[in-house]
C-alpha positions in Angstrom: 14.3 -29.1 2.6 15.7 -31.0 -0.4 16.9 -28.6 -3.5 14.2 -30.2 -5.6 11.4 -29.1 -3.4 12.9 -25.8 -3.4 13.0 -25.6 -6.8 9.1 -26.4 -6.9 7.8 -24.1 -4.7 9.8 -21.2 -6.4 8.4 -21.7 -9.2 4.8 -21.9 -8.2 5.3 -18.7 -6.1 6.8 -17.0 -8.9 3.7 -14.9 -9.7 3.0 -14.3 -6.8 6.2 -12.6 -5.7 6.3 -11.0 -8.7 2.9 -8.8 -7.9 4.3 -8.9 -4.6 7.5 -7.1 -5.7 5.6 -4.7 -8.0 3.1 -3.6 -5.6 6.4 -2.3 -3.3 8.7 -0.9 -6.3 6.2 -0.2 -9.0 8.7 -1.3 -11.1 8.3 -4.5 -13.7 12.0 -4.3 -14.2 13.0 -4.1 -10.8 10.5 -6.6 -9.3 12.2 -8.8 -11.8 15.5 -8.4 -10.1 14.0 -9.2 -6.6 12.7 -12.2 -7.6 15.7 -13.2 -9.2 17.6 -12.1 -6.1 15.2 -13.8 -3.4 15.4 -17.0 -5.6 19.2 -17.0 -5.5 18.8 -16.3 -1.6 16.7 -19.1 -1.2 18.5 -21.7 -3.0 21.7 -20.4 -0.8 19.7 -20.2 2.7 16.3 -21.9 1.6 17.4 -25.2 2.7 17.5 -24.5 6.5 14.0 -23.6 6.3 11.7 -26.7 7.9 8.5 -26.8 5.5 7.0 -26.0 2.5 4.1 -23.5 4.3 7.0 -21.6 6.3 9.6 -21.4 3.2 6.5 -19.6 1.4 6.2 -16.9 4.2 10.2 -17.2 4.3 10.2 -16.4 0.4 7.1 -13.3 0.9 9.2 -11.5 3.7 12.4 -11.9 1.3 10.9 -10.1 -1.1 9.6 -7.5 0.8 13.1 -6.7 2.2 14.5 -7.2 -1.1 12.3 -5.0 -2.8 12.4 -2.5 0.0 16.3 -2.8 -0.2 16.4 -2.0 -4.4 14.2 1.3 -3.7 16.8 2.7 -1.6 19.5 1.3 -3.6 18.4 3.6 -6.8 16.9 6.1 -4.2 13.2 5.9 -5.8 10.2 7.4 -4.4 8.8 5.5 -1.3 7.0 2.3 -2.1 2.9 2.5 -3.7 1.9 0.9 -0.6 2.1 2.0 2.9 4.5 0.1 5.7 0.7 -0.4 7.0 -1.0 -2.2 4.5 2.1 -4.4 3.5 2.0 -5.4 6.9 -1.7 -5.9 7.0 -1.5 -7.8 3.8 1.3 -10.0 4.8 -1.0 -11.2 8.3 -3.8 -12.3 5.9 -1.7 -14.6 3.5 0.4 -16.4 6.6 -2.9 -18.0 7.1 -3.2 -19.1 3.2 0.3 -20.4 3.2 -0.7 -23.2 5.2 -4.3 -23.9 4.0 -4.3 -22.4 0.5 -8.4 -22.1 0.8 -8.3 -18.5 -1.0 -7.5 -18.5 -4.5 -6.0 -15.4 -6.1 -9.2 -14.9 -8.3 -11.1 -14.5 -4.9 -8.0 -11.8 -3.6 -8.4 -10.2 -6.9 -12.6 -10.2 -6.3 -12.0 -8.6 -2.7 -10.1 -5.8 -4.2 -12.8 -4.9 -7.2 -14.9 -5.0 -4.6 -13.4 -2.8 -1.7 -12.0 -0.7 -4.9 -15.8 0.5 -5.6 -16.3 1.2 -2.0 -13.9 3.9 -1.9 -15.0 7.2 -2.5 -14.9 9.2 -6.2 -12.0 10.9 -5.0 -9.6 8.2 -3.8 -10.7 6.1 -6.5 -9.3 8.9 -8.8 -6.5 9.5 -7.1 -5.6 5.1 -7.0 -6.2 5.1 -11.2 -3.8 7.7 -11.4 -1.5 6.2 -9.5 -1.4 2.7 -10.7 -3.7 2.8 -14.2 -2.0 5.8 -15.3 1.0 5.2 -13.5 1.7 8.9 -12.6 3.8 9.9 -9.9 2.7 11.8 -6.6 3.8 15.1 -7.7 2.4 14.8 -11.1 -0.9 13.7 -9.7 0.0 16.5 -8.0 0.1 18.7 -10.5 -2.8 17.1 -12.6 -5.2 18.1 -9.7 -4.0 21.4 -8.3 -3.5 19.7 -4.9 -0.4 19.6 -2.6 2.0 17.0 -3.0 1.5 15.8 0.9 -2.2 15.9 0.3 -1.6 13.6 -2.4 0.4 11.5 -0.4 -1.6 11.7 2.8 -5.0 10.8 0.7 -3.5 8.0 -1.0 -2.3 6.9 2.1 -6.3 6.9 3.3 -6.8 5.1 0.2 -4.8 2.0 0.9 -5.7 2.2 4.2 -9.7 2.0 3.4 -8.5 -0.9 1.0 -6.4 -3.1 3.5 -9.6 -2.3 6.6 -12.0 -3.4 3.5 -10.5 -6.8 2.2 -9.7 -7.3 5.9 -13.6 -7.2 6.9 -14.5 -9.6 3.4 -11.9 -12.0 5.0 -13.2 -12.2 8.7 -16.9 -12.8 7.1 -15.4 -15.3 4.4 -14.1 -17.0 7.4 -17.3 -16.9 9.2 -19.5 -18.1 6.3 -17.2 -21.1 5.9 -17.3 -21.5 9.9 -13.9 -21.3 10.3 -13.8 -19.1 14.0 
């Protein structure tokens, strides 16, 4: 792949990784530094990739590990989301990489949608989390609960989201008579 191209597709991916990075580390400054770090990477090892649709799943999984990699490096608190719905997540865009049928408004749409699904409780717990941007143990602490409740139950939470958007895909894809 020519440097140029490269060049292109970081920078329309840019966003992307970015809310990518920060839904791992939580972190605007640090999902700043993975980008930065996976765009170096890729202009180093980017070239050997074949195509455009599988250097933006090459990018994706960069930033995962890259993100992954910072949390240990300054020994934060394990990622917002679960091993389980990054993994999740990452099977439904592979598809998108090639086709680019769903925009990011209609992601975006899923989640308000699948958000209001989940009970009072996880929907409390999720505001708290990201809105209020509160850590485990002071959500913790805010509700009188255990920490590994905490943990455990928001762990439900992004389960019920991942199983949610991942039902609003498969009937998105039957609608549009894609299976």
């Amino acid at each position: 792949m020519e440097t140029e191209q490269l060049v292109r597709v970081l920078m329309a991916e840019r966003n992307k990784l970015l809310a990518y990075a920060w839904s791992i580390t939580g972190d605007f400054g640090l999902c700043e530094d993975v980008v930065q770090e996976v765009a170096l990477l890729a202009l180093d090892k980017g070239r050997e990739v074949a195509d455009e649709p599988r250097l933006k799943v090459w990018l994706r999984r960069a930033a995962r590990f890259k993100a992954l990699e910072a949390l240990r490096g300054k020994k934060k608190t394990p990622p917002p989301l679960s091993e389980e719905v990054l993994d999740k997540l990452e099977s439904h865009w592979e598809p998108y990489d090639h086709r680019g049928e769903l925009a990011e408004s209609a992601i975006a749409e899923m989640l308000r949608a699948c958000f209001h699904r989940l009970t009072d409780k996880q929907r409390r717990l999720l505001t708290l989390r990201y809105a209020k941007k509160l850590r485990s143990s002071e959500i913790a602490e805010r509700l009188q609960m255990k920490v590994e409740t905490v943990y455990r139950a928001i762990t439900r939470a992004h389960r019920s989201l991942a199983d949610c958007i991942e039902e609003k895909i498969v009937s998105r894809k039957q609608v549009a008579g894609d299976e």
